[in-house]
KETOR-775675 format. One line per 5 residues: number of its first residue (from 1); their letters; for each residue x, y, z of C-alpha. Coordinates in nm, 2 decimals, always signed. Example, Ala and Ser with C-alpha at 12.3 -4.5 7.8 and 13.67 -1.06 7.14 Angstrom:
# residues 2
1) AS) +1.23:-0.45:+0.78; +1.37:-0.11:+0.71
This chain:
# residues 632
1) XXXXX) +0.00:+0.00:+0.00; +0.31:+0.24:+0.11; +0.47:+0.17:-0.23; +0.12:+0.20:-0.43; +0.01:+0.56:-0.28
6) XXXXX) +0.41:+0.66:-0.36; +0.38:+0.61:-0.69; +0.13:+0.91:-0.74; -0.25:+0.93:-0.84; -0.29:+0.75:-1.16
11) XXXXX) -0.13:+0.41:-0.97; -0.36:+0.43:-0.68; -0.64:+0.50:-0.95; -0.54:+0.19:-1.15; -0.54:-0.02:-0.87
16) XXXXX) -0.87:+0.09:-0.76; -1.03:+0.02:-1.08; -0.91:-0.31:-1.08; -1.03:-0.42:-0.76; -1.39:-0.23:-0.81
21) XXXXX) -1.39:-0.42:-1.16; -1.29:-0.77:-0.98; -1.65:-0.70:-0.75; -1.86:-0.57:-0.97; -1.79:-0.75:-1.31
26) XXXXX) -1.86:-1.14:-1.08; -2.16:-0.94:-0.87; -2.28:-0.84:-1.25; -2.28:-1.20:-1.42; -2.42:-1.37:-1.09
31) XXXXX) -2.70:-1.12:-1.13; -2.80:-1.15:-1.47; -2.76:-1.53:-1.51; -2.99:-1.60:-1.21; -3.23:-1.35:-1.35
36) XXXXX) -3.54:-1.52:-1.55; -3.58:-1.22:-1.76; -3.22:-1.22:-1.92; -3.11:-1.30:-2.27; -3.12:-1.67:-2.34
41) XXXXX) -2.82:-1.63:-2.54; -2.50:-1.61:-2.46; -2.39:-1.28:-2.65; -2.68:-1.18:-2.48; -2.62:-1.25:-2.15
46) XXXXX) -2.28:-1.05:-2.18; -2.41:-0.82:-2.33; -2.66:-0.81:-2.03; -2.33:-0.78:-1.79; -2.15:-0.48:-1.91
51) XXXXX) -2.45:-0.26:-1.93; -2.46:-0.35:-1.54; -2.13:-0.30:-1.50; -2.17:+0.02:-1.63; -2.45:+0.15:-1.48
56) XXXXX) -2.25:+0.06:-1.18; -1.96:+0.20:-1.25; -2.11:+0.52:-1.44; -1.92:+0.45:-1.73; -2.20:+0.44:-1.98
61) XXXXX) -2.25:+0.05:-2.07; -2.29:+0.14:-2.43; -2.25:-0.19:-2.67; -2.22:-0.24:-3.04; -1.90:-0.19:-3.21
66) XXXXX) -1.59:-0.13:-2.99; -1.51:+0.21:-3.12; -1.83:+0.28:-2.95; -1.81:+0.12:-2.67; -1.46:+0.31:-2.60
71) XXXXX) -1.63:+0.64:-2.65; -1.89:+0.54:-2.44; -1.68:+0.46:-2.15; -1.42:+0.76:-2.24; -1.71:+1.04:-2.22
76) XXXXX) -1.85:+0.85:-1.88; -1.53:+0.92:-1.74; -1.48:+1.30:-1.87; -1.83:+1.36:-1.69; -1.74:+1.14:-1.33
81) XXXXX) -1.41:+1.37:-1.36; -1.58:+1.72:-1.45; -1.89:+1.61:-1.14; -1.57:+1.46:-0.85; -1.40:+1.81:-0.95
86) XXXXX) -1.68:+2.03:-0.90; -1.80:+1.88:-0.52; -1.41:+1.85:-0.49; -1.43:+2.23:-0.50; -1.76:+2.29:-0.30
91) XXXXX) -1.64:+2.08:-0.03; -1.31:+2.25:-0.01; -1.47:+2.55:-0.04; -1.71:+2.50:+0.27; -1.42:+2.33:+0.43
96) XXXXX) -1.19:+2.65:+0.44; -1.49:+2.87:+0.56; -1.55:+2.64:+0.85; -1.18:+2.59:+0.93; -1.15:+2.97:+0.96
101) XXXXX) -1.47:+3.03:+1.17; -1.36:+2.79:+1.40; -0.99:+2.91:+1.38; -1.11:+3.30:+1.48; -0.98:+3.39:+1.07
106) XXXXX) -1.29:+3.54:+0.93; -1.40:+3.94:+0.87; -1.50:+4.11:+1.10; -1.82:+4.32:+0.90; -1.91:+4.49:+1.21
111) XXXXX) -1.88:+4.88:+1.22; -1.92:+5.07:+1.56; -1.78:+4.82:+1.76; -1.54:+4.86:+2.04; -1.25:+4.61:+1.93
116) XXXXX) -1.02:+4.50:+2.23; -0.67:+4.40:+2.09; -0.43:+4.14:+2.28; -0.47:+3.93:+2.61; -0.37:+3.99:+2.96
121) XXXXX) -0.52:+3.97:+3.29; -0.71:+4.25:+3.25; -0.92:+4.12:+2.92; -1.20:+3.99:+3.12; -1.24:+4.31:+3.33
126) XXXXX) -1.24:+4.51:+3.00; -1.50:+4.31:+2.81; -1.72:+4.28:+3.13; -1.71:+4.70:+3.11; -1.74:+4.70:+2.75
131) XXXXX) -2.04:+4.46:+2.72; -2.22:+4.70:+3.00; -2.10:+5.01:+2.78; -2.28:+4.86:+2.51; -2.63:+4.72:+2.67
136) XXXXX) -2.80:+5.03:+2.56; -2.74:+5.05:+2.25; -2.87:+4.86:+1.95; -2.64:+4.63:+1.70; -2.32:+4.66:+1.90
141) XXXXX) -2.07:+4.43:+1.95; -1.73:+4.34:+2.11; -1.41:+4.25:+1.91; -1.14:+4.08:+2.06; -0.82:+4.02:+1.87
146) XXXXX) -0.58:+3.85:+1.99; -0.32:+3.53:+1.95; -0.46:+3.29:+2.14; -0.74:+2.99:+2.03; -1.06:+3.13:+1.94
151) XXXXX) -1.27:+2.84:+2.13; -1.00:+2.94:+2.43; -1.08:+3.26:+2.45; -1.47:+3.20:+2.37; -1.45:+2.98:+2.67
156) XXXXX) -1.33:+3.23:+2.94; -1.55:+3.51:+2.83; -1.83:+3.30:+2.84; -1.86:+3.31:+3.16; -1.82:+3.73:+3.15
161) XXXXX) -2.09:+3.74:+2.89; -2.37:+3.52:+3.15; -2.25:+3.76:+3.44; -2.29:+4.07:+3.24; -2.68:+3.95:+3.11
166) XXXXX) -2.68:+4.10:+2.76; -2.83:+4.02:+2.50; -2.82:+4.24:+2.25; -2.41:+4.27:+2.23; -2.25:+3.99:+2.06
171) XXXXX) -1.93:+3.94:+2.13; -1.68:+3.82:+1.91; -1.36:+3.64:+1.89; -1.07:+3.63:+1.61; -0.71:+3.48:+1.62
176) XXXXX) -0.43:+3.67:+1.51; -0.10:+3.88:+1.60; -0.27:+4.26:+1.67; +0.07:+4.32:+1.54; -0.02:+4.19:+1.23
181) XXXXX) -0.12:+4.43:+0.98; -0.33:+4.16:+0.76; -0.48:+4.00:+1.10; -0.55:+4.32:+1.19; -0.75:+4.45:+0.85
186) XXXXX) -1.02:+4.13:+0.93; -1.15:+4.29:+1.24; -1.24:+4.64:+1.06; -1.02:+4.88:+1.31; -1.12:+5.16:+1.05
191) XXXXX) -1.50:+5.15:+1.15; -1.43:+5.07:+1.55; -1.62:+5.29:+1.77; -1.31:+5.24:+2.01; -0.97:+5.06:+1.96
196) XXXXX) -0.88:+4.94:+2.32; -0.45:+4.80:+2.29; -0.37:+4.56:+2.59; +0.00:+4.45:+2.69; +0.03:+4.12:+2.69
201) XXXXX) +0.15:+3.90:+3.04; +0.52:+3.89:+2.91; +0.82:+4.05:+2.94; +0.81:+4.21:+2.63; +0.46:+4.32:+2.63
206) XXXXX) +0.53:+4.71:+2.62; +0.77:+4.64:+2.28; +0.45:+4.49:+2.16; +0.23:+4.73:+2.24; +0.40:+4.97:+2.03
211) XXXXX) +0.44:+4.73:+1.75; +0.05:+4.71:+1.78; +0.04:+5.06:+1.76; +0.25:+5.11:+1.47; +0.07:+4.85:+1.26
216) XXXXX) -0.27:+5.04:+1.35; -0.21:+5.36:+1.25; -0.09:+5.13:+0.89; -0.39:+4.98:+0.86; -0.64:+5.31:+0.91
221) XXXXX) -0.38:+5.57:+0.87; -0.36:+5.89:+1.02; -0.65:+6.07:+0.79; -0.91:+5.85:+0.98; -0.95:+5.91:+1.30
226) XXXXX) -1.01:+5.61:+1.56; -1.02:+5.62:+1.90; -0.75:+5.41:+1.99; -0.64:+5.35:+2.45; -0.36:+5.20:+2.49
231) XXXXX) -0.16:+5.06:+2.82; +0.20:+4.98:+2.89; +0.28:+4.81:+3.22; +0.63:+5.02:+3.24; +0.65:+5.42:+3.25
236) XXXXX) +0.94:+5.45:+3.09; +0.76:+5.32:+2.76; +0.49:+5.53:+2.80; +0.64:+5.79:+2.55; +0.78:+5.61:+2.27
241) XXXXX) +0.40:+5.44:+2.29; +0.30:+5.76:+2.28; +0.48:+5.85:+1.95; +0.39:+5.54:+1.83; -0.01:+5.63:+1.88
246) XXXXX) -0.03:+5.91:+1.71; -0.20:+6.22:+1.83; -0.54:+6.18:+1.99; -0.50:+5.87:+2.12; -0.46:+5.81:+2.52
251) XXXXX) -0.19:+5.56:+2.67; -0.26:+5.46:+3.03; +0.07:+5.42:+3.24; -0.04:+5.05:+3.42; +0.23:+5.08:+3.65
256) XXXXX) +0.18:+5.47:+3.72; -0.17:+5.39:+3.81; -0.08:+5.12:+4.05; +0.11:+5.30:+4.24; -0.06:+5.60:+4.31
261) XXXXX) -0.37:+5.39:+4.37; -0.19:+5.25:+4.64; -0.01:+5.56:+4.75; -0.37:+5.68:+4.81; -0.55:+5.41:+4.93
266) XXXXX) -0.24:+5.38:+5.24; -0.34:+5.73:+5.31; -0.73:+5.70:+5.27; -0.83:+5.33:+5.39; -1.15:+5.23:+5.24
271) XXXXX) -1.07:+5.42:+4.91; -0.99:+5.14:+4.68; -1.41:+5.01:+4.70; -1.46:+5.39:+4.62; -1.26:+5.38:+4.32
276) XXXXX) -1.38:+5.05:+4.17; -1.73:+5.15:+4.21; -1.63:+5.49:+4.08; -1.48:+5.32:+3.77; -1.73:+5.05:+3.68
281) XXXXX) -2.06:+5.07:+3.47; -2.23:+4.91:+3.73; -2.42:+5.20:+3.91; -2.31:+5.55:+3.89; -1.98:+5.67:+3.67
286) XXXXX) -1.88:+6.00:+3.50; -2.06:+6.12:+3.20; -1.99:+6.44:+3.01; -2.30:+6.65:+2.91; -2.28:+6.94:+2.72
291) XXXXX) -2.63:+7.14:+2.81; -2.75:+7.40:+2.65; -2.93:+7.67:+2.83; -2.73:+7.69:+3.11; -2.40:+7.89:+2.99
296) XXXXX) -2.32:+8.22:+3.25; -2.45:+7.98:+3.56; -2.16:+7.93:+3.81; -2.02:+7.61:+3.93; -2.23:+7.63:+4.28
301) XXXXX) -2.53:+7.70:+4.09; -2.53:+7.43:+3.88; -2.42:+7.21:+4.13; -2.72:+7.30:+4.35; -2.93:+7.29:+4.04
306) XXXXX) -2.86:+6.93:+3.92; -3.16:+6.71:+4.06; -3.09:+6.34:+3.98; -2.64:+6.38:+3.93; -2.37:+6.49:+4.10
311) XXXXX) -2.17:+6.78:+3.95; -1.83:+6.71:+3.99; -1.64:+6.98:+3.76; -1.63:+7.17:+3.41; -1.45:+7.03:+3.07
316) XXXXX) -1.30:+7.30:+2.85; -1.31:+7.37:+2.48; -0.95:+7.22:+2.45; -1.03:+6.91:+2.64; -0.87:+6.99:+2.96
321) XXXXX) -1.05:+6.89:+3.31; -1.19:+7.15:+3.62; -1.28:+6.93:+3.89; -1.38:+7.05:+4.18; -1.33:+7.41:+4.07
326) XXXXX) -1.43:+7.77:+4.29; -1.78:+7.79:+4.30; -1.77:+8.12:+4.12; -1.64:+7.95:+3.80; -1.90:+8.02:+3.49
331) XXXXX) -1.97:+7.76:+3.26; -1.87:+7.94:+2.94; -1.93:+7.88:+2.55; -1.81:+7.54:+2.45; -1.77:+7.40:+2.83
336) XXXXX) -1.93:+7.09:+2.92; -2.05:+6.98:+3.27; -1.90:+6.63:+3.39; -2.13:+6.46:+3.63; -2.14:+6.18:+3.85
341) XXXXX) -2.48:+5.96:+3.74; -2.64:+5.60:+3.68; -2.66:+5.63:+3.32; -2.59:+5.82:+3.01; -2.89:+6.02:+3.05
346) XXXXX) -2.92:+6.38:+3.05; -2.96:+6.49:+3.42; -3.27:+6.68:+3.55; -3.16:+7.02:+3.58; -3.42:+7.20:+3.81
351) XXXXX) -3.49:+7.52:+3.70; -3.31:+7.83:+3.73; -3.02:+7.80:+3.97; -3.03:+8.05:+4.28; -2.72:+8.22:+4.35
356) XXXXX) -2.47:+8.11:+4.59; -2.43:+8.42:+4.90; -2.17:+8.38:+5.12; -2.26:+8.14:+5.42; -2.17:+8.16:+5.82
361) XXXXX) -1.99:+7.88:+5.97; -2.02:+7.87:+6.33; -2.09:+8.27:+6.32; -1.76:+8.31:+6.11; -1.84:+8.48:+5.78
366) XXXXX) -1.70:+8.19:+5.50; -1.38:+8.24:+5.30; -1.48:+8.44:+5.01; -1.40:+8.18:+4.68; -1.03:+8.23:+4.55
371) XXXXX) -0.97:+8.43:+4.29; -1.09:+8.29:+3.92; -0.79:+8.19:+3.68; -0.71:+8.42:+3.41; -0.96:+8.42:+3.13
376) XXXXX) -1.26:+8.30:+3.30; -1.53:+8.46:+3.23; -1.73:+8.71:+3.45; -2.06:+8.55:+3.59; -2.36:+8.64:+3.39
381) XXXXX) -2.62:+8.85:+3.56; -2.95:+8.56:+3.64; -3.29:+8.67:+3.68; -3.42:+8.64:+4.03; -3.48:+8.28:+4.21
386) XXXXX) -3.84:+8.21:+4.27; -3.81:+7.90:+4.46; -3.77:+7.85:+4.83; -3.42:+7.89:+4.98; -3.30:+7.60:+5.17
391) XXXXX) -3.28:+7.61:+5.53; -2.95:+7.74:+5.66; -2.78:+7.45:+5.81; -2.68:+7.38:+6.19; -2.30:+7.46:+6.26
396) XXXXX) -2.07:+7.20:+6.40; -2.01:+7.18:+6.78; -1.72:+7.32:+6.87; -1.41:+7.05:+6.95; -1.41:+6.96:+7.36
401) XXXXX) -1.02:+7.05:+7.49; -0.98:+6.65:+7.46; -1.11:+6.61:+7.14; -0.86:+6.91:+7.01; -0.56:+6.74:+7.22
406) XXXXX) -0.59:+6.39:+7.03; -0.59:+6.58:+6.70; -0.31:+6.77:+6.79; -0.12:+6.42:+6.92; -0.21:+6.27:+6.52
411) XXXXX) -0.09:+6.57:+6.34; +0.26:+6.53:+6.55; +0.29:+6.18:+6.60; +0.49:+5.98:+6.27; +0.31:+5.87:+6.00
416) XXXXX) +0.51:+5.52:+5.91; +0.45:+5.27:+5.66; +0.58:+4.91:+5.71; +0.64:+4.80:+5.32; +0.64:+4.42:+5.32
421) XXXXX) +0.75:+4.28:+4.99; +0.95:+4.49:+4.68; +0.90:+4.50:+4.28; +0.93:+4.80:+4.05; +0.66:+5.02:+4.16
426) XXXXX) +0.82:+5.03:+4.48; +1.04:+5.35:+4.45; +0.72:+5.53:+4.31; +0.54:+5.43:+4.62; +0.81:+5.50:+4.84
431) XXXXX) +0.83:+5.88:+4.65; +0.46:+5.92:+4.69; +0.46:+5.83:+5.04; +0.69:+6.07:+5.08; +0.53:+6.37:+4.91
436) XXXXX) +0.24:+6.32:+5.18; +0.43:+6.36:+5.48; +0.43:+5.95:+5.56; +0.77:+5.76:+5.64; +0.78:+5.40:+5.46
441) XXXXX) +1.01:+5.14:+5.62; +1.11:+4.83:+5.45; +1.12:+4.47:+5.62; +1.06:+4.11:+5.58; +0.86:+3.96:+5.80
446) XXXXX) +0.51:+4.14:+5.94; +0.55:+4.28:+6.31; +0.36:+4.29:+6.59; +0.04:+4.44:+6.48; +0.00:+4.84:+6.56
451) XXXXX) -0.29:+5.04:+6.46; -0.03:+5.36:+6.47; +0.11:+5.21:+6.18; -0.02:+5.11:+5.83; +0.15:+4.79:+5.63
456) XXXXX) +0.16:+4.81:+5.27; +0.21:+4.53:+5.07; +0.37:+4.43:+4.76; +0.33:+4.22:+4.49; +0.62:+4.03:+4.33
461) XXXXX) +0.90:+3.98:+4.28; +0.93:+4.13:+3.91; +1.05:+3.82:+3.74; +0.77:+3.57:+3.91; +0.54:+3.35:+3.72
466) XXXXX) +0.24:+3.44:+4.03; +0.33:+3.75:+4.19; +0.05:+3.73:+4.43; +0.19:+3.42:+4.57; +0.41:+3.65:+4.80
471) XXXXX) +0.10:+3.84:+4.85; -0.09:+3.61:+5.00; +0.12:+3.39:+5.26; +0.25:+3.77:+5.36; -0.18:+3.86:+5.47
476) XXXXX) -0.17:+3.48:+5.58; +0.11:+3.59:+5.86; -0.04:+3.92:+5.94; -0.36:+3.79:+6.02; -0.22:+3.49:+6.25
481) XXXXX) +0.03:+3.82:+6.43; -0.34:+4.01:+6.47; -0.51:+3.68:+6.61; -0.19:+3.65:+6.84; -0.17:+3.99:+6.98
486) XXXXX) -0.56:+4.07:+6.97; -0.45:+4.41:+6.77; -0.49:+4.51:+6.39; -0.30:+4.72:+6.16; -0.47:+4.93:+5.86
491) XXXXX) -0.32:+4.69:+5.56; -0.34:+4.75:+5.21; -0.26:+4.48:+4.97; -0.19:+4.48:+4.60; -0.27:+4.18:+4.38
496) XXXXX) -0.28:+4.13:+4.02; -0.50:+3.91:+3.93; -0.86:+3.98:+4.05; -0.93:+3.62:+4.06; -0.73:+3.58:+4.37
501) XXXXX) -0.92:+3.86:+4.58; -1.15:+3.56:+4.71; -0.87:+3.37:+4.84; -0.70:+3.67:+5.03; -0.72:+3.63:+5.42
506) XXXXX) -0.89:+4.00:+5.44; -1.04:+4.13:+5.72; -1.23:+4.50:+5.73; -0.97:+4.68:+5.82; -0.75:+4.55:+5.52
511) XXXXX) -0.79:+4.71:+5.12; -0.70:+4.51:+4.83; -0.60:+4.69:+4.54; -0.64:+4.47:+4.23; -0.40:+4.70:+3.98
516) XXXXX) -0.53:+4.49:+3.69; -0.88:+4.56:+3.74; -0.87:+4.89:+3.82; -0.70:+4.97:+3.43; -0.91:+4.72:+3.28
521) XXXXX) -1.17:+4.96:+3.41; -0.99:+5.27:+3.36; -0.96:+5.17:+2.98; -1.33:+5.06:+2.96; -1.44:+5.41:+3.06
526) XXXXX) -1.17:+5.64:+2.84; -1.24:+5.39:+2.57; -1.61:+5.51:+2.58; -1.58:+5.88:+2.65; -1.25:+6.00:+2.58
531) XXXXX) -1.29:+6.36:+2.73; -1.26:+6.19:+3.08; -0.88:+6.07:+3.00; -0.77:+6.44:+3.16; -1.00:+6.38:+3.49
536) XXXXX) -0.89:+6.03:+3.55; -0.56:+6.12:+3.51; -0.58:+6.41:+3.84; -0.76:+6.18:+4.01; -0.49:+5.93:+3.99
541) XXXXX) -0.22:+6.22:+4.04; -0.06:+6.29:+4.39; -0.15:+6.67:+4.24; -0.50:+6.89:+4.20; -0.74:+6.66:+4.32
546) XXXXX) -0.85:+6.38:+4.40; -1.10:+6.15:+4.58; -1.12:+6.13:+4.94; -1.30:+6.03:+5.26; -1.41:+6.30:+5.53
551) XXXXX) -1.60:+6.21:+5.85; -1.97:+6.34:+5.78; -1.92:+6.58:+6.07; -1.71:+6.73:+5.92; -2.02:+6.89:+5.76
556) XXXXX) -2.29:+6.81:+5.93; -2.33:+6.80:+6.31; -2.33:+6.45:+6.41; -2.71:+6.38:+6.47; -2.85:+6.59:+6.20
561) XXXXX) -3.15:+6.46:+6.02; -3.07:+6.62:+5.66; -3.07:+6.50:+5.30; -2.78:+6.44:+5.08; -2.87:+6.75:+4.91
566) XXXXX) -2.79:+6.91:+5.24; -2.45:+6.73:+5.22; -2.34:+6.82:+4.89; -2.43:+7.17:+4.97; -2.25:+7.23:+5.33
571) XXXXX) -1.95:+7.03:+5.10; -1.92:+7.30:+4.85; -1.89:+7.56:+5.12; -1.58:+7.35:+5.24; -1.45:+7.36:+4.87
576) XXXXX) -1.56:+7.02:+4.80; -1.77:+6.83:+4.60; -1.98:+6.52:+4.70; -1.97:+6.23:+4.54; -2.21:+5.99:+4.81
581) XXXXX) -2.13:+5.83:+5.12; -2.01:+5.54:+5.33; -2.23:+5.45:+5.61; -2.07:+5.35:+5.89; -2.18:+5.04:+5.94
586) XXXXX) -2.13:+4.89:+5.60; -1.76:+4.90:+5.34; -2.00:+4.97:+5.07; -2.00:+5.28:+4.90; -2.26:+5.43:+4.77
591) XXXXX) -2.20:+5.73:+4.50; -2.47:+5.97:+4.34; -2.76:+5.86:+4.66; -3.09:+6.01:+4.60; -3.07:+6.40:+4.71
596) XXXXX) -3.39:+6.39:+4.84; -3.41:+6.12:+5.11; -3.30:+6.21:+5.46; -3.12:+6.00:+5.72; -2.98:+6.13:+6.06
601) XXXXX) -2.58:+6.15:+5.99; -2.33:+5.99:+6.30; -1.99:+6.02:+6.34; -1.89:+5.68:+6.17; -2.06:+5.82:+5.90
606) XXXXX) -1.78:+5.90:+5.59; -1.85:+6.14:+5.29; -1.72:+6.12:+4.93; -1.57:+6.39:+4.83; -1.33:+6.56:+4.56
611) XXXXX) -1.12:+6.79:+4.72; -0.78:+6.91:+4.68; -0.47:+6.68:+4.68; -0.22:+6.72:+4.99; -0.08:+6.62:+5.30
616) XXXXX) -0.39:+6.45:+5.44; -0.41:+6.35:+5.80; -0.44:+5.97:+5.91; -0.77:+5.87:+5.99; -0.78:+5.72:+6.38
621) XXXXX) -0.90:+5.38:+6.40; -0.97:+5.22:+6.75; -0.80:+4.91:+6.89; -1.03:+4.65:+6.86; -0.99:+4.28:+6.95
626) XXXXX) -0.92:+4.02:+6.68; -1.29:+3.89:+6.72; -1.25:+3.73:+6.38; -1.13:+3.39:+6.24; -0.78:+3.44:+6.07
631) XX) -0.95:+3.32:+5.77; -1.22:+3.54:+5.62
């Protein structure tokens, strides 16, 4: 058989006519000599045989002369040739179209779709946020391009697609090198509502990330614009990826990000639930309204005016951000109002705003606003408010000698940071630390717990196949040192893959800051309105400002029965903007509450609230027994 098949086609066909003749032919004469109604001659009776065999065979069966015979048999094989051809093709044909549907190699027709390019850790977090993105909307989908198997990666978003409950986005899957211009042409970049570039989980995953870049702006070019984020996992690629983008485009600094996060998140413990919920499209996020009607109206005005969002600042002509800005800032031609809401929706605006006057605080006229910026504009003159002013609002006890004592003791005493673990980031942290007045000390093994103290802990080595490996056998020992001594320490924890948070040893005093997640997130949300790359990026900064948690108090005297309208209002005259609140006996944040309800605010109560960046204060937090199992 080895030596038949070498020999080429015509041998292998020769041998299988000869053995389908050797069948048939004896099948043939059986058949017609036991059959009554055959030729009684012999000539017949052969005759009889090779019209069966032909039949058979498909090869005519014609008799007569042998001339005719041949002809016969020659044009039945000129039509069993032209017929095996032609399927041949068909099935071929079919063949090829399922081999690259089920290889992830077919067009991508799709136009308007947000098209995620590579794999990492952070793919899953991104189409989660993208398929929300898109629920709204009709006949969108979700491309993801990337070199992996296509029934691989169907089969772990599968599970992202059930938890997110759309229908109406279909999400899509195709193999290929993003680096690949050719790969790159099937999934339609040209027509993508978004162009999301991911680094992939190896070493080289920035050099590829630009190498993505550059074959992008090949395929579209630089005379159609696309929306294109982009995220490198070291800072010192950030620029070259920038070059390598083109203008327009937005590249997220993963590393950057991380650290900061955690920078903030050591001084302000409970931020890192703010900031995912901040970042998701589950509940409220930031939208970017442009309104007509309401150019001339100050910031305080349209923050009191805004029934159903939270204001949070102003976005210039050029793009760049005003969070947070004087209340005497005037929304001018071309601005647009960032809020804080559930949807993409419009907000209810109610009415004509009143006018701001200068509030008493504890029977001390207020700060009058600082001074606008050059080239704001002058506040419009408003026609008069009709409505009913608010009440005024109850001023804050003054603080007991004790009460003034302790805060004096926490603005003197150290502010130290026991760093447990080391990779790259750390000398960021370190510097960020720093900046805000806090002293970090290195070591290897977790102390005695003391709630003077706050533990930070990093991720790593760089190098290591499962960086949160270190992470969690180092929360493993701190717990078993807080079930020990019966104290705890405020601990914050970085990880990188979110699907290790449930097996972190956690207790509510400790904040997980999943890096990953929170750019997955971060990309989802530029990816989707790109105006909010400039306020993400203070927010993250140690600079301007930035999200924190005040006592309610702080505001409000502890007791009050008020709205969150209330809040937001006694915030502004602080120079703050509200966000929503923490209660105090939940870790659950809750951002743009309903301004209307009322609830009586207590001193575990904690506000969100955009304020300016700085040397913050530590929160105190009381000694409390390790009532807990060391496991969660």
């Amino acid at each position: 058989m080895d030596r038949t098949v070498v020999k080429g086609m015509t041998a292998a066909a020769g041998w299988l006519a000869l053995v389908c003749l050797a069948v048939v032919a004896p099948a043939s004469a059986l058949l017609v000599w036991t059959d009554n109604r055959s030729p009684d001659t012999l000539q017949g009776k052969v005759a009889t045989v090779w019209r069966t065999v032909g039949q058979t065979l498909r090869i005519g069966g014609e008799v007569g002369p042998p001339l005719r015979m041949v002809l016969s048999v020659l044009l039945a094989l000129v039509s069993l040739l032209y017929v095996s051809t032609l399927v041949g093709l068909v099935t071929t044909a079919i063949t090829d179209r399922l081999t690259e549907l089920q290889r992830g190699q077919s067009t991508v027709v799709e136009r308007g779709h947000s098209l995620v390019l590579g794999w990492s850790e952070q793919t899953p977090t991104l189409v989660a946020e993208l398929l929300a993105a898109h629920a709204q909307r009709r006949n969108s989908a979700v491309v993801v391009l990337a070199d992996r198997d296509k029934l691989d990666m169907e089969r772990e978003l599968r599970a992202v697609l059930a938890a997110a409950g759309v229908r109406r986005v279909r999400l899509l899957c195709r193999r290929g090198r993003p680096a690949d211009p050719a790969a790159l042409a099937r999934v339609s970049p040209a027509a993508a509502g978004a162009v999301v570039v991911l680094p992939p989980d190896t070493p080289e995953g920035d050099t590829q990330v630009v190498k993505t870049l550059l074959a992008l702006r090949a395929v579209v070019g630089d005379t159609r614009p696309v929306r294109v984020v982009a995220a490198v996992r070291q800072t010192q690629h950030v620029a070259t990826a920038r070059l390598a983008a083109g203008p327009g485009a937005v590249v997220l600094d993963v590393d950057g990000i991380a650290a900061r996060t955690l920078v903030q998140c050591v001084i302000e413990p409970g931020l890192s639930l703010v900031l995912e919920d901040l970042l998701d499209f589950a509940g409220a996020e930031l939208h970017v309204h442009r309104v007509p009607g309401l150019g001339g109206r100050t910031f305080a005005e349209l923050r009191a005016a805004c029934a159903d969002a939270c204001v949070v600042g102003l976005v210039r002509p050029d793009g760049s951000p005003l969070l947070n800005p004087p209340p005497q800032t005037v929304l001018g031609p071309g601005d647009a109002v960032v809020v804080l809401a559930t949807n993409e929706t419009p907000p209810t605006w109610n009415g004509t705003p009143a006018a701001e006057s200068p509030p008493t605080w504890n029977g001390t006229p207020a700060a009058a606003p600082p001074p606008l910026s050059s080239g704001t504009p002058a506040a419009a003159p408003l026609p008069p408010w009709t409505g009913t002013p608010a009440a005024p609002l109850p001023p804050p006890p003054p603080p007991s000698p004790g009460q003034a004592a302790t805060a004096s003791a926490i603005h003197a005493a150290p502010r130290r940071v026991l760093v447990l673990g080391w990779n790259r980031r750390g000398p960021e942290v370190v510097d960020g630390l720093a900046r805000n007045g806090w002293e970090a000390v290195r070591g290897e093994t977790p102390p005695t717990a003391d709630p003077a103290d706050r533990v930070l802990v990093l991720g790593g080595p760089d190098g290591h196949s499962d960086p949160d490996e270190h992470t969690l056998v180092t929360l493993l020992q701190i717990r078993a040192a807080e079930w020990e001594s019966g104290l705890r320490s405020p601990t914050v924890a970085e990880l990188t893959d979110a699907r290790h948070r449930p097996l972190a040893p956690v207790g509510p005093h400790t904040d997980l800051v999943v890096g990953g997640r929170l750019v997955g997130l971060l990309m989802a949300q530029v990816s989707q309105t790109v105006e909010l790359a400039a306020a993400f990026d203070e927010l993250f900064s140690s600079e301007g400002n930035a999200v924190r948690l005040r006592p309610a108090t702080d505001y409000v005297p502890a007791g009050t029965e008020a709205s969150f309208a209330v809040l937001v209002e006694a915030a502004g005259r602080h120079g703050d903007t509200a966000l929503g609140y923490r209660p105090g006996d939940s870790r659950i944040p809750l951002l743009n509450p309903p301004k209307a309800g009322t609830r009586r605010w207590a001193h575990d109560d904690t506000l969100i609230v955009v304020t300016t960046a700085g040397t913050h204060q530590p929160q105190e937090h009381p000694v409390r027994p390790a009532d807990t199992s060391v496991l969660p």
